[in-house]
Phi, psi and omega in degrees: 000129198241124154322130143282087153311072192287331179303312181285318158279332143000287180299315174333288191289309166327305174298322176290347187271323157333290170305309187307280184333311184294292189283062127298107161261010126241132172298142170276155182227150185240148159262165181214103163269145164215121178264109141120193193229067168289150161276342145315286187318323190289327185275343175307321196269326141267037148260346191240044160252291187317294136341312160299329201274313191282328171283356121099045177265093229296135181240141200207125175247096173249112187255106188271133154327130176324329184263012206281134166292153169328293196302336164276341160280290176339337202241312173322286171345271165333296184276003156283313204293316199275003194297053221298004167277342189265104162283326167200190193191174171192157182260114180289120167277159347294160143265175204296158172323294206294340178269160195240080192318294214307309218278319190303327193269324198270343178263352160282108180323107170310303169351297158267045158240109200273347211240331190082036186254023184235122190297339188272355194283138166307325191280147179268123148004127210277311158311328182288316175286321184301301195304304198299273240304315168307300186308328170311288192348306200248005146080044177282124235219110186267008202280130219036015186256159176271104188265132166252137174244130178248069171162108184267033234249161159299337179268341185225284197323290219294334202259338151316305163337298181298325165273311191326314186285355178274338152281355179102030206249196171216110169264172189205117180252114151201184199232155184307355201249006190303079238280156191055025190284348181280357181266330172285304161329316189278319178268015157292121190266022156209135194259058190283139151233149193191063182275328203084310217288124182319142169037029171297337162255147203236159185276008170252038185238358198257134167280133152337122199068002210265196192244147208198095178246136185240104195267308184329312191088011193174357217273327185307092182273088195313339185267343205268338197256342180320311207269012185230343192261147175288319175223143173214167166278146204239138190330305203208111191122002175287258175290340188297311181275351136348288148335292191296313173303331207293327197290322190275350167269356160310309210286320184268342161307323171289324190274342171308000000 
């Protein structure tokens, strides 16, 4: 059983943006909205603050009250698109019950959408990018093989799908809520799961040898499914960091 160090290639890739950034002649600069105080949400973003501080890439944080209405995001929105100091910018999900993700996601000027959440944007999702790049890394080979995904989402699940089967792989897209789901699991020879739901995977849901990626952070019960797997992600430092670098080589694709 071998780690996907995501923590490690990460710093790689940090060093390499260092250097890119420096022969810039202009830095790109980024924003981040977050409606409301999630504690998930919160800590992404001062992990990708933090980052921006170590890429030494100018950050601009607008943090809107929980109760703020559509329309004042919708206005936000609008003046980040037209914002010629703003090179991209992206809205930390989730947002509150009461806002209309699609319509909020949909209005971000693909041009600037550093995170890939707007369905017309060119940019690949900054986790989606983060995941293929770790699995290369480690030479993960997707080709006949059968991949299950537990998270069907337009943002993670579907564009995940879209690249494998463009390697040759045979995909399965479900959800935590999937009837049978551990007869789809046990014969994957690569496993994504990105759910939230704590331990949903157990070590009689994993095929011998297989590949084990935890996008969640918790979805893995990482000790039990560990000893049956070839590569697993470790509960923390696998894909999270990974996301995060993923998001700035967004900010400079856009910035090209």
């Amino acid at each position: 059983m071998q780690i996907l160090d995501g923590q490690s290639l990460s710093q790689q890739i940090t060093n390499d943006l260092i250097n890119k950034i420096k022969s810039l002649k202009i830095i790109p600069t980024l924003a981040v909205v977050l409606v409301g105080d999630d504690p998930s949400s919160l800590k992404y973003i001062n992990l990708k603050i933090k980052k921006s501080l170590k890429l030494n890439i100018p950050t601009q944080f607008h943090h809107l009250a929980q109760n703020t209405d559509q329309s004042t995001i919708i206005q936000l929105i609008k003046n980040l698109n037209q914002d010629p100091q703003t090179t991209a910018f992206f809205v930390q999900l989730p947002l509150p019950p009461h806002i209309d993700k699609n319509q909020i996601l949909n209005l971000i000027s693909p041009t600037k959408d550093v995170d890939g959440l707007n369905p017309t944007s060119k940019i690949t999702p900054a986790v989606v990018l983060g995941i293929i790049k770790l699995l290369k890394y480690y030479k993960i080979n997707f080709t006949d093989k059968k991949i299950v995904i537990i998270n069907d989402s337009p943002l993670i699940g579907q564009p995940l799908k879209k690249y494998f089967e463009k390697q040759g792989a045979f995909v399965t897209l479900a959800n935590d809520q999937t009837q049978n789901l551990n007869l789809l699991t046990s014969s994957a020879d690569i496993l994504i799961s990105a759910t939230g739901v704590k331990n949903l995977i157990t070590a009689d849901m994993v095929k011998q040898g297989s590949v084990v990626v935890d996008v969640a952070s918790g979805d893995v019960d990482f000790d039990n499914v560990a000893p049956k797997t070839s590569y697993i992600t470790p509960t923390f430092g696998g894909v999270g960091p990974m996301t995060v670098i993923s998001l700035f080589e967004n900010l400079l694709s856009l910035a090209s």
